[in-house]
C-alpha positions as CSV (number, residue, x, y, z in Angstrom):
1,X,-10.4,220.9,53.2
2,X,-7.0,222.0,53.4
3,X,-3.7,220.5,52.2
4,X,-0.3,221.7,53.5
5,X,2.9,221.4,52.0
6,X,5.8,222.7,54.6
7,X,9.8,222.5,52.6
8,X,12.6,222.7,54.9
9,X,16.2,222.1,53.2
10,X,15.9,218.5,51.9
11,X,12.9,217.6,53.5
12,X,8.6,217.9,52.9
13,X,5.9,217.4,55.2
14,X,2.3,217.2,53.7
15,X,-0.2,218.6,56.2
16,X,-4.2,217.8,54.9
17,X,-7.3,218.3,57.2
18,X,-11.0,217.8,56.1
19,X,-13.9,219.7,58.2
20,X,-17.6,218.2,58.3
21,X,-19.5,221.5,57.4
22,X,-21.0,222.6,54.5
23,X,-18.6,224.2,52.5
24,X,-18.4,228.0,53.4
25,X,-21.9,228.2,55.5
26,X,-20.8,226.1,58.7
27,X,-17.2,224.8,58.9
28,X,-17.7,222.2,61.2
29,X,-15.2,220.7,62.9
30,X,-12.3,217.9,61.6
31,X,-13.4,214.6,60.2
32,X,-9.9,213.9,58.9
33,X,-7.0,214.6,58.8
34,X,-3.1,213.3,57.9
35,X,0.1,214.3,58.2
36,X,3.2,212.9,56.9
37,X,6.9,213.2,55.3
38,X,6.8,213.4,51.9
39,X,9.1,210.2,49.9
40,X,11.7,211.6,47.5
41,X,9.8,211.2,44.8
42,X,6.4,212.5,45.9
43,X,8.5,216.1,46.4
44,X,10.3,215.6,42.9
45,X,6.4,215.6,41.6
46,X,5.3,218.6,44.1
47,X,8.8,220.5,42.3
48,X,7.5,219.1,38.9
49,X,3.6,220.2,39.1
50,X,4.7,223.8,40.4
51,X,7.1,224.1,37.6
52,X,4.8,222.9,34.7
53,X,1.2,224.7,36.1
54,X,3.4,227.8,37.1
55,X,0.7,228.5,39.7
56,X,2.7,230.4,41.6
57,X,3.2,233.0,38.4
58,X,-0.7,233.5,37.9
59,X,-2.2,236.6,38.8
60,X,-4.1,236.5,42.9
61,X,-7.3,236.7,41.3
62,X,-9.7,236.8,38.8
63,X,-13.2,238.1,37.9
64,X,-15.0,234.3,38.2
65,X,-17.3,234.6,40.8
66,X,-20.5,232.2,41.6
67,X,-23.3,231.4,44.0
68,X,-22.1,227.5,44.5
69,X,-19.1,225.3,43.4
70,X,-15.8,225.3,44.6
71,X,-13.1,227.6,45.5
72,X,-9.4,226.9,45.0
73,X,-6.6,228.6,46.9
74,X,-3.0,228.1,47.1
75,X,-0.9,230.2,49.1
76,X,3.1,230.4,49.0
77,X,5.5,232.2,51.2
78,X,9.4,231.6,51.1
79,X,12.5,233.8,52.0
80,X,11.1,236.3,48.8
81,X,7.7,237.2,50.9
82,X,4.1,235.8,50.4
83,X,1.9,235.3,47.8
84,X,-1.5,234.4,46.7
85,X,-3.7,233.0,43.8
86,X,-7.1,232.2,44.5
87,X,-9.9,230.7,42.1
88,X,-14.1,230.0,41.8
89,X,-14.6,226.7,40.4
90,X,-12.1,225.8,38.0
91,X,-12.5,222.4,37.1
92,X,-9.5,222.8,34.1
93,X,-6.1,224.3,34.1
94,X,-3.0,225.1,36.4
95,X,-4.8,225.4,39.4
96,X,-7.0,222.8,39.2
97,X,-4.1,220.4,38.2
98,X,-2.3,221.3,41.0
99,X,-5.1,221.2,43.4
100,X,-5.9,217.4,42.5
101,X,-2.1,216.6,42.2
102,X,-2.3,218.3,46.3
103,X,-5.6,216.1,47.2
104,X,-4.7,213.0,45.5
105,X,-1.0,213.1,48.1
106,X,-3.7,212.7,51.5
107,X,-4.6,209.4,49.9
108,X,-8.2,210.3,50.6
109,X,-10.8,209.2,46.8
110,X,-13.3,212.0,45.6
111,X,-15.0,211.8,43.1
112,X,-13.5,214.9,41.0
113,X,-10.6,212.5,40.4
């Protein structure tokens, strides 16, 4: 699953797609998927999350690696260039906070949250 944020000026489009594989043996192909203008205050929280998990500021990776779970990735690019952070199964902290704060926008329930 993906979730998209796109910023342009004063407005926010939210971009999420879901695949039927298995994880990262067989994509599959879409089961889901939604796109949709963010409201004003949905991008005040997106401008709120990304200020108070300063994901953007962590390091591209770390040394976590495993056999199974779940692999977080957010990815950034703006007029400064393109950048990176990417993560094996954090269930706590800034990137897990801002990856539920992303999947709870699609309006779609897991159980994680």
């Amino acid at each position: 699953m993906f979730v998209r944020f796109t910023i342009t000026g004063d407005r926010a489009t939210l971009i999420a797609k879901e695949l039927s594989g298995a994880g990262g043996y067989e994509p599959g192909t879409i089961s889901r998927q939604v796109e949709r203008d963010l409201s004003e205050r949905e991008m005040q929280a997106l401008s709120r999350i990304l200020k108070q998990t300063a994901v953007l500021d962590l390091p591209p990776v770390d040394c976590m690696l495993g056999a199974d779970g779940s692999q977080w990735i957010v990815e950034a690019a703006d007029n400064e260039g393109y950048k990176y952070i990417n993560r094996w199964s954090h269930n706590f902290g800034p990137i897990h906070d801002f990856g539920i704060f992303a999947l709870k926008l699609t309006g779609w329930r897991y159980e994680i949250y």
